[in-house]
N, C-alpha and C positions, 0 to 999 in steps of 0.2 A: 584376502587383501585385494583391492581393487584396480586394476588398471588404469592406466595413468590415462588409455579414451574413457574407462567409463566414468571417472573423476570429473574429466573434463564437461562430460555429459551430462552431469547431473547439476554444475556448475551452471550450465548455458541452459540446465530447466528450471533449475533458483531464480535464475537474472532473467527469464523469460515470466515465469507469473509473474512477477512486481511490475514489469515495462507494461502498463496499461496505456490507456489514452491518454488520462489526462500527466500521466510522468511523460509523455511525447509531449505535453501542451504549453507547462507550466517553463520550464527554461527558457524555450526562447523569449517569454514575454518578458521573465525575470531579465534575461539578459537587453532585449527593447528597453526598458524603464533605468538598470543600472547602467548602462553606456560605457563612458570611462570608470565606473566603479565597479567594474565586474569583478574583475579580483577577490574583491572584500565579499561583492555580496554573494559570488558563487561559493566562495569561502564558509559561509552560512551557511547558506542551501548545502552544500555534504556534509557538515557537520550535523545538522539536525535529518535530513532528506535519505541519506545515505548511513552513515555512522550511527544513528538511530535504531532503522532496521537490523542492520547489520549484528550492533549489538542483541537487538530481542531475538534473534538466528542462534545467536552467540549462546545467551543464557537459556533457548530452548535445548541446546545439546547439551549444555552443564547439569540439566534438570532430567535429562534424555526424554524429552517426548513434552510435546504442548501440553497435554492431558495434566502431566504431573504442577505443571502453571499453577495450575487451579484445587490441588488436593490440600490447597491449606484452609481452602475454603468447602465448609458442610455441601453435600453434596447435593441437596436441589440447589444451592445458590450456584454451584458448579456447573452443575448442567443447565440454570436459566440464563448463564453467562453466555455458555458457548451457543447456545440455540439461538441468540439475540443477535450473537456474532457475527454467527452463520447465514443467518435472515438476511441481516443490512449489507454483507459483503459479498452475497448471495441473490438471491431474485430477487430483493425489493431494494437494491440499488444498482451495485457493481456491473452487475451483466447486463440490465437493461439500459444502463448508461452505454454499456460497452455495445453494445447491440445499435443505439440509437446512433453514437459517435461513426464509430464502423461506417455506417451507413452516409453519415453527414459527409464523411471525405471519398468516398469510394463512388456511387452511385448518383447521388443528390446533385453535385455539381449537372449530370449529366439528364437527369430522366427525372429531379424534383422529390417529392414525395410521394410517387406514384408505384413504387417497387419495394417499399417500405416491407410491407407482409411476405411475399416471398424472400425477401431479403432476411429476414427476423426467422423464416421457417430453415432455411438454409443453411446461416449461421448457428443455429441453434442445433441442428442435425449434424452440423460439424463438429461442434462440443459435444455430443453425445456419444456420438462414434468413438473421440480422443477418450473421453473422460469412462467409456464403460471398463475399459482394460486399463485399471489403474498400474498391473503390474509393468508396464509396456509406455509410462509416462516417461523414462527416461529416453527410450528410444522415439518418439513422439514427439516431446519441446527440444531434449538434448543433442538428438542428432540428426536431427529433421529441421522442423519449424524455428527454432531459434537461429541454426547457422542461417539459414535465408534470412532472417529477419535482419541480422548482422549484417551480413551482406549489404543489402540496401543504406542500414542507418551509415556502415566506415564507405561509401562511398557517398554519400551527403555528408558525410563528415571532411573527408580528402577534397569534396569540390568547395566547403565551406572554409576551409582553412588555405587550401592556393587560388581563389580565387573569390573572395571577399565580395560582396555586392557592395562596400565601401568601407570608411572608414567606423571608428566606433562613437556614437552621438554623444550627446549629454547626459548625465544622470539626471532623473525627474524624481518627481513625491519623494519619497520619506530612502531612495536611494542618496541623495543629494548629501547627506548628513548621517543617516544612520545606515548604512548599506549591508554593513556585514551582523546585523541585529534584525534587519527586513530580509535578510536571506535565509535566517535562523527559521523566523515566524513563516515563512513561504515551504520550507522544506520541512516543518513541521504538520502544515497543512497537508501535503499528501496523504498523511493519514496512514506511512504503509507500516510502522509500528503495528497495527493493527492487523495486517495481513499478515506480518510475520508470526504470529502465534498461532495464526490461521494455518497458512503452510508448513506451519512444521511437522501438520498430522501426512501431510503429502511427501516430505522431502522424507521423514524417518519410514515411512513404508515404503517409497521408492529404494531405499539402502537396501533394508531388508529385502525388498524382490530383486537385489542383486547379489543374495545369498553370505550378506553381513548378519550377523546373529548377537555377536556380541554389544553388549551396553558401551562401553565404552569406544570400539572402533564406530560403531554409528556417531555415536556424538564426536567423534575425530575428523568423519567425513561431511559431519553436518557443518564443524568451523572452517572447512576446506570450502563447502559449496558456499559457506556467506562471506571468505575472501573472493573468492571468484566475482560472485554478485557484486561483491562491494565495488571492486575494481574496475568490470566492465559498467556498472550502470554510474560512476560516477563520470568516465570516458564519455560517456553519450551523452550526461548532462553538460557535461561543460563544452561540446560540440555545440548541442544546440541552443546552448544560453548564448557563444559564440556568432552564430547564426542570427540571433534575435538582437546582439550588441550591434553589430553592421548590417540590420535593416533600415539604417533610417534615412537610406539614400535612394528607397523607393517612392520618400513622397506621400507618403499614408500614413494615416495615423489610425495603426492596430492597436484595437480594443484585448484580442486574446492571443494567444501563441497559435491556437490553432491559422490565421490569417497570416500570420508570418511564417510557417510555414510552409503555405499555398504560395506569398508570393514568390519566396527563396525558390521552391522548385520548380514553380511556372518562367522563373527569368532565367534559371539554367537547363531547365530543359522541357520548354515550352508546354505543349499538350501529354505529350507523354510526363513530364514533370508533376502535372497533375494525378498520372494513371499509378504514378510510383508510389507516391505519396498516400493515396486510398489502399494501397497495395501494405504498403507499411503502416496504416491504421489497421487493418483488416489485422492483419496478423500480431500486431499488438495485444488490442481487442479478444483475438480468439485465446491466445495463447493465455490470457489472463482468467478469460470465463473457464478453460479448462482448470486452470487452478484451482479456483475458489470453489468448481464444483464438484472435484476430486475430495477436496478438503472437507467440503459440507457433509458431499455422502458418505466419506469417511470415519464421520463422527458420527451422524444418524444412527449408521448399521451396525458401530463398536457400542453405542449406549443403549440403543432399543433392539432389542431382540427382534420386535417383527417386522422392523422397519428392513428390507435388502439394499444392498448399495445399489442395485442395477435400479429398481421402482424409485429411489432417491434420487439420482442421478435424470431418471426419465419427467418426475415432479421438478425438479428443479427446472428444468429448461422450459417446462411447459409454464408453469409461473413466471419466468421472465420471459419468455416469449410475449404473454396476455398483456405484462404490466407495460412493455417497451413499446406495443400499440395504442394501449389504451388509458396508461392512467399514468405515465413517467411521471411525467408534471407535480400530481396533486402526492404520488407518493415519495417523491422526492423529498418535497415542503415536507412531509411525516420523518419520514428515516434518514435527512441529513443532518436534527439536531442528536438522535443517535446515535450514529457514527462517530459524533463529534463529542459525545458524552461518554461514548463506549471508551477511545483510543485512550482520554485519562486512567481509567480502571484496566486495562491491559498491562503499559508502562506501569502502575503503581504494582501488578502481579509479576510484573520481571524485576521490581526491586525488593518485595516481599520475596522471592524464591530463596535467594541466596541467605537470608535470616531464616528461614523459619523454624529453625532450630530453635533459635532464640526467643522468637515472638511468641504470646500464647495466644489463643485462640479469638480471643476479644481484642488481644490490639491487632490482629488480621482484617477484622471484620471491620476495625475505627479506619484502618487507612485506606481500606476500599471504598467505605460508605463515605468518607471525606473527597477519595478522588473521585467519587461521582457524584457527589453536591457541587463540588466546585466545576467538576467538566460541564456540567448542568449550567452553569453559570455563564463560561466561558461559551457552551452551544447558544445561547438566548443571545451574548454580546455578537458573536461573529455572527449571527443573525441579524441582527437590528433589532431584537425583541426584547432588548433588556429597559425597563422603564429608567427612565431621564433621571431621576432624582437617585433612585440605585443605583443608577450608571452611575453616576456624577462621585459617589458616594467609592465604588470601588476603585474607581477611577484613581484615584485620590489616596485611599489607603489598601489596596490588594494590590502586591508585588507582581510584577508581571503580566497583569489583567489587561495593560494594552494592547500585550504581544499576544493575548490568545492563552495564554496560561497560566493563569492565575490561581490553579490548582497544584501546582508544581509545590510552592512555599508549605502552604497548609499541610497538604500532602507527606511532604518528607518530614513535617516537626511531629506531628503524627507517629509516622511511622518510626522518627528517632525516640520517642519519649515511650511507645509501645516496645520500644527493642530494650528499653533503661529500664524501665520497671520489668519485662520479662527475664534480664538477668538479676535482678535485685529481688525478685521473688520467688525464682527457678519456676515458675512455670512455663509451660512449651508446648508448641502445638503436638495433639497427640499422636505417636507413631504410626497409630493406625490410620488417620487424617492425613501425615505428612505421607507416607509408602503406599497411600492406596492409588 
């Protein structure tokens, strides 16, 4: 049984991977554009942003272990899953964003883009060091790096709540009317659904190196760490969506959260305001790239034999190091409609878990192959690359496709009509498929 620190600890290394940059970014802007309609639309954003993740937390410890996510599906399609996963949440996105952001609040105000490379070598050497002793992550985000990071956000949170930079503005765009529907589609966007079947391979081997053995007390402590999560990251969003509601008595009209966060802490605590601020993307940032790349190497070294976690862990940084110099940009445009393709067929494998008793084999495979035409759909729309007359077309008859998810409807009838005929014919995915 666990101690009631290291509970705590593993709790505040949950809520540490998910706090990346852009979860620092997105509320306050949310909160600038809903104004007087925060309420409603922060309301949205945890519903979807928080209670989202939480849940796929939720169903990786009913299943006990991300891995098992995926065992209802044949196993190259299993392992092209999680290696696609791992790619886009891994060096050719996640960490080189994280590396490039880092840098934007921390550094850049002060020296430009002139310390970029040592900065990218440095940060990158920081996650290597974190992430080589994966047994040792708890004591690393949980009792280390997370309480400082805490520190910083409850006291921009304490200054943000007694001492307001003003009053709360007007609602604008699609707040004004639809608020708590725009907070849905915002907190969706995050995308950490995604993460959380990622981390689950980090949070059940950090249990275990705390000499949990049993199936069941793991998945006990795994729903204890996504209350923790849930609790503390929904706290610091509605801080700084707070923050971004009583920006609008600076006079500026901010484009991203990142700006409204600069000016909050440069009016309360001038130059230094600024150094705090780069301080708490830094360690955002790290605490995230350690995650994702705990996670990646975690899975490499469990599926391929001659892959080692230490050589996967030292590959991975060395790839996002190259790409966060030289190529963000161009590979951004490639692996953001991925991402955005991936996160449907995730969600569609944490509502397959809990059936797959039930389902047989081919209706597994109908409602994955559904939730990735239509997240296909849905990446091309929130891109701009969906042609005019198709647009126009789903526009019109796909439920949802305005909010971004228009795979959601198709997806569940799917999945309901493959779970009807799998009881009406008894067949069921095979035990050996399901337990492997």
């Amino acid at each position: 049984m666990l101690s009631v620190r290291n509970i705590a600890a593993l709790g505040f290394m949950t809520f540490a991977m998910y706090l990346g940059a852009g979860n620092l970014i997105f509320p306050p802007f949310l909160g600038y554009q809903a104004g007087e309609h925060l309420l409603e639309g922060m309301s949205g954003f945890l519903l979807s942003g928080v209670g989202l993740p939480a849940l796929a937390l939720i169903m990786v410890a009913l299943v006990q272990g991300s891995d098992n996510l995926t065992a209802v599906l044949p196993r190259p399609l299993a392992t092209s899953f999680w290696i696609m996963v791992f790619i886009v949440i891994g060096p050719a996105f996640v960490i080189p964003r994280a590396i490039t952001v880092a840098y934007q609040f921390s550094f850049a105000p002060f020296v430009g883009d002139a310390a970029l490379i040592p900065f990218s070598i440095l940060f990158c050497l920081a996650t290597v060091l974190f992430s080589l002793y994966p047994g040792k992550l708890v004591d690393t985000l949980g009792k280390w790096l997370t309480p400082a990071l805490l520190s910083i956000l409850v006291v921009m949170a304490v200054v943000a709540w007694w001492f307001p930079a003003g009053a709360m503005g007007e609602a604008t765009g699609p707040y004004v009317s639809g608020a708590f529907a725009e907070g849905i589609t915002q907190g969706y966007m995050t995308m950490d659904a995604l993460g959380s079947i990622g981390f689950g391979w980090v949070i059940f081997r950090a249990i275990q190196s705390m000499g949990v053995s049993c199936p069941k007390a793991t998945a006990k402590y795994t729903l204890m760490a996504a209350v923790m999560y849930a609790s503390a990251m929904a706290l610091v969003y509605v801080s700084l969506a707070y923050i971004g509601a009583t920006s609008v008595s600076f006079s500026t009209e901010f484009t991203n959260g990142g700006e409204i966060l600069t000016a909050f802490t440069t009016h309360h605590f001038g130059v230094f305001g600024t150094m705090l601020l780069g301080v708490v993307m830094v360690l955002a940032c790290l605490t995230t790239a350690i995650g994702v790349t705990t996670a990646g190497s975690e899975f490499y070294s469990r599926t391929f034999h001659k892959v080692s976690y230490r050589g996967s862990v030292w590959v991975t940084m060395l790839v996002a190091a190259l790409v966060a110099n030289i190529g963000l940009d161009q590979l951004l445009a490639i692996t953001l409609p991925a991402v955005v393709a991936l996160h449907p067929v995730a969600i569609a494998l944490l509502m397959i878990a809990p059936l797959r008793r039930v389902l047989a084999t081919s209706g597994v495979l109908a409602t994955v192959a559904t939730a990735l035409v239509f997240g296909g759909m849905d990446a091309l729309h929130i891109l701009g690359s969906m042609p005019e007359a198709m647009d126009a077309v789903l526009s019109r008859e796909l439920p949802l496709y305005g909010y971004y998810a228009g795979w959601i409807v198709p997806t569940v009838a799917v999945l309901a009509v493959s779970g009807l005929l799998g009881l009406l014919s008894g067949q069921r995915v095979s035990d050996a498929v399901a337990e492997r």
